[in-house]
C-alpha positions in Angstrom: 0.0 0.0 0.0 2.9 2.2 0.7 4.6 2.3 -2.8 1.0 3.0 -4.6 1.3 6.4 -4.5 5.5 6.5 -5.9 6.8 8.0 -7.1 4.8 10.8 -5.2 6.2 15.0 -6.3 5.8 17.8 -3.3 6.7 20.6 -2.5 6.3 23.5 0.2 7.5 26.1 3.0 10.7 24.6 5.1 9.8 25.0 8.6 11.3 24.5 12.3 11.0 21.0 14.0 10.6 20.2 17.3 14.2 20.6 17.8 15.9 17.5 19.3 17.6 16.5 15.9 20.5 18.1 16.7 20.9 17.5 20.4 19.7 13.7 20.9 19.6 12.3 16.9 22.8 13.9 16.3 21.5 15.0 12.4 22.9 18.5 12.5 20.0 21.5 11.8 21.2 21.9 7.9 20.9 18.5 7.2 17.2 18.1 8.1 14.1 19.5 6.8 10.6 19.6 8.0 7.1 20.6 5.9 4.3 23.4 7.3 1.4 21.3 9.0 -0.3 22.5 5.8 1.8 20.6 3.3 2.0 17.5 5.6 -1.8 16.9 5.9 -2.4 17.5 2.2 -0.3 14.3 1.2 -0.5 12.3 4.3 -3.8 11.0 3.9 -2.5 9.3 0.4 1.1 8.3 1.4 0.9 5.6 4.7 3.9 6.1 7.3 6.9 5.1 7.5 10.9 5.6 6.2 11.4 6.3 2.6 14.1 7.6 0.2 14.0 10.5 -2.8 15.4 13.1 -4.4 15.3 16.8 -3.0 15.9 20.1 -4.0 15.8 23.5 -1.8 15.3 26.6 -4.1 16.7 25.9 -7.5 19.7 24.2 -5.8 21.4 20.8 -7.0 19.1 18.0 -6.5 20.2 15.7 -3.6 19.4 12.5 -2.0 17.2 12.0 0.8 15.6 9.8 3.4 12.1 11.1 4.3 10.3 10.0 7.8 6.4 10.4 7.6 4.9 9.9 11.0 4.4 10.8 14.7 7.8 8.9 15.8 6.1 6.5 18.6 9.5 7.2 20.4 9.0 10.7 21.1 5.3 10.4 21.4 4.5 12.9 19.0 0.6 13.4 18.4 0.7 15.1 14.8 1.9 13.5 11.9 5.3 15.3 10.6 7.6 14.8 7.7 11.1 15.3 8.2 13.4 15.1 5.5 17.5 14.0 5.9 19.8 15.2 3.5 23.6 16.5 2.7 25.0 19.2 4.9 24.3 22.7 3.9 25.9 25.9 4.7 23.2 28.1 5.9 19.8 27.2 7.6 17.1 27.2 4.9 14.2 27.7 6.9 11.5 30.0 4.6 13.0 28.7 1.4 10.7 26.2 -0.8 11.6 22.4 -0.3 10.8 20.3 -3.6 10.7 16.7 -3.0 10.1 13.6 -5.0 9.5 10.2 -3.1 10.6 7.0 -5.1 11.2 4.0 -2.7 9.7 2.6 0.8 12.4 1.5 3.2 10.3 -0.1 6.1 6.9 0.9 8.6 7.1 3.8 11.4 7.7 2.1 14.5 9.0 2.5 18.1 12.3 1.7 19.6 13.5 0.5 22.9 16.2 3.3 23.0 17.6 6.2 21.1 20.5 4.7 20.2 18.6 1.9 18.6 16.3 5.4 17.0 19.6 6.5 15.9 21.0 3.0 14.4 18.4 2.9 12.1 18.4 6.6 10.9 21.7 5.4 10.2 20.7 2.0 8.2 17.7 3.5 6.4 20.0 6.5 5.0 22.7 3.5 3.8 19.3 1.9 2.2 18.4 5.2 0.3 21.8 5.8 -0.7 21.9 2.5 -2.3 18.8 2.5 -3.8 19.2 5.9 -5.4 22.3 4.8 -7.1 20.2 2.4 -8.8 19.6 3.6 -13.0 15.6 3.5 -12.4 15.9 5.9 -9.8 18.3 8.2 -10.9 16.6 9.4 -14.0 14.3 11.0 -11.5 16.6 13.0 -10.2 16.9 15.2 -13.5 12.8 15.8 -13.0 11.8 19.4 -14.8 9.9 19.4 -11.4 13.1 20.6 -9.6 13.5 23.7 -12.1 11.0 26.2 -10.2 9.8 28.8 -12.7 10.6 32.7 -11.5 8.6 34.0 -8.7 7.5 30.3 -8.3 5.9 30.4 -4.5 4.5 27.0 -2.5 2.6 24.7 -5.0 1.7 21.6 -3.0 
């Protein structure tokens, strides 16, 4: 049921988390990413949760891979769904800037862990996963989507 939906194109406003990626997940603030409530509810209700890999793109940067967590990470106890995206490091925050996002591949289900270290070892596995899988000829085309190429004056488009 997951994958019906792939590969699924986004885009929106790059907001602030709840802001323990950083200081418990060690996934610095320029390496993460999370959607306006807004753009999270509009796609949730198609895409089920869980850990999955894509391509990214903030602005009319380079296009990058990513892993993408949809879901209220049991571990923390969260109560709204949120999507959080993991990428390469960049040099500034990009919090304001528009996030375009395409979703190719389904890793494995949201679920809860008996420790943050075991939260952190598979952050750790699903980004090897992605990497992987992105590599892959079938995936990479995607990555040269016109979908990245925002027009002039382009604003959220979700």
């Amino acid at each position: 049921a997951a994958m019906r939906h792939l590969p699924y194109f986004c885009r929106g406003e790059v907001m602030k988390g709840f802001g323990r990626g950083s200081k418990e997940l060690g996934i610095p603030t320029d390496e993460r990413a999370n959607f306006s409530e807004q753009v999270v509810e509009s796609f949730l209700s198609s895409i089920s949760t869980g850990t999955y890999y894509g391509w990214a793109c903030v602005g009319n940067g380079d296009v990058h891979k990513m892993v993408l967590i949809i879901g209220c990470n049991p571990f923390y106890k969260n109560i709204k769904k949120s999507v959080v995206r993991i990428l390469p490091y960049f040099k500034d925050d990009f919090y304001g800037e528009i996030l375009s996002i395409v979703i190719i591949g389904y890793i494995r289900p949201e679920k809860n862990f008996s420790s943050l270290e075991a939260l952190i070892s598979a952050i750790q596995e699903d980004t090897v996963e992605a990497k992987r899988q992105l590599d892959l000829p079938e995936h990479l085309k995607l990555k040269e989507d016109n979908f990245f190429h925002l027009p002039e004056g382009k604003t959220i488009n979700h």
